[in-house]
ZALO-746511 format. One line per 2 residues: their letters; for each residue x, y, z of C-alpha. Coordinates in steps of 0.02 Angstrom, whole numbers, always signed. Each point is the difference from the previous one (the first is absolute). Example, Ala and Ser with C-alpha at 12.3 -4.5 7.8 and 13.67 -1.06 7.14 Angstrom:
BEGIN
as> +615 -225 +390; +69 +172 -33
This chain:
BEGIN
xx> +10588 +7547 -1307; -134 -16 +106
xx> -202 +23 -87; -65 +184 +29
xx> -127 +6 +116; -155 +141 +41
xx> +60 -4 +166; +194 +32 -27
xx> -49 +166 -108; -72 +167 +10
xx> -131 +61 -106; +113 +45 -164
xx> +105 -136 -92; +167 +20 -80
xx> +5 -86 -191; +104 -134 +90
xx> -128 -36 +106; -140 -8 -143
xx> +99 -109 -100; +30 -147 +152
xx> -194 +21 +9; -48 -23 -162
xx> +143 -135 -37; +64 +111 -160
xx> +135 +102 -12; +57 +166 +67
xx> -1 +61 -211; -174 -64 -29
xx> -73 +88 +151; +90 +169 -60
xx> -87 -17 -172; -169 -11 +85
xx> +29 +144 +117; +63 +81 -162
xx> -150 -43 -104; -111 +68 +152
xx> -73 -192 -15; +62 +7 +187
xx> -29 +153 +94; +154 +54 +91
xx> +77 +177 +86; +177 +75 -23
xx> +75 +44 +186; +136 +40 +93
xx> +179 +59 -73; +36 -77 -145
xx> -160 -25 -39; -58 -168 +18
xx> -149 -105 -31; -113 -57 +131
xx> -165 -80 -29; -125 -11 +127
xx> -33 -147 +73; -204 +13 -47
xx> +45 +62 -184; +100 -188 -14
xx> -143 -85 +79; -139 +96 -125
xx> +129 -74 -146; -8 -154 +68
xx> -193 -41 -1; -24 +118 -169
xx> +126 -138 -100; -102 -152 +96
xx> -165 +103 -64; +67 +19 -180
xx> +58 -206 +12; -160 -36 +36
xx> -99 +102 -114; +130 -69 -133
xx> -37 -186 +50; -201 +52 -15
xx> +24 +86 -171; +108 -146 -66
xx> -145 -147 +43; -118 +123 -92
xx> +84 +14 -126; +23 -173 -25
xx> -202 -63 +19; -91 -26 -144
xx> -100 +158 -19; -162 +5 -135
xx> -10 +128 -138; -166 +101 +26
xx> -5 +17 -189; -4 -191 -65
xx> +9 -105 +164; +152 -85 -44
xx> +146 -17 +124; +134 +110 +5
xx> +174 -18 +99; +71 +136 +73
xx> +196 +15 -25; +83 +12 +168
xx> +111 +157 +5; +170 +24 -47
């Protein structure tokens, strides 16, 4: 199957074509359209699931922005830090 590109498709993407995009499956794409994580439109007769092609893109650099603040919080958490009460050191767990 060939790779979905922005200039084979319209403006609206099928689950399908999410899924090939985001190298996960067709399930796993439903679930975040379902959990409004992904923003996405019912169309047509049946009713099917499109997501516009910006919406994905938006997704896209908001998970990059959460990896990244993640990486950030996890060094921080994992310097030395000093106690303002008794100037001792104090390690911060990273997160769970």
């Amino acid at each position: 199957m060939d790779a979905v590109s922005p200039d084979s498709i319209g403006r609206f993407l099928t689950i399908g074509d999410a899924s090939e995009i985001l190298n996960i499956s067709s399930d796993e794409v439903l679930d975040l359209v379902r959990s409004t994580e992904l923003p996405a439109i019912r169309v047509g007769s049946p009713r099917r699931w499109r997501i516009e092609r910006a919406a994905l893109e938006d997704f896209i650099a908001a998970k990059y922005e959460e990896s990244r603040r993640m990486g950030l919080w996890r060094e921080i958490a994992a310097a030395s830090v000093t106690d303002l009460s008794d100037t001792r050191d104090v390690v911060a767990l990273p997160p769970r």
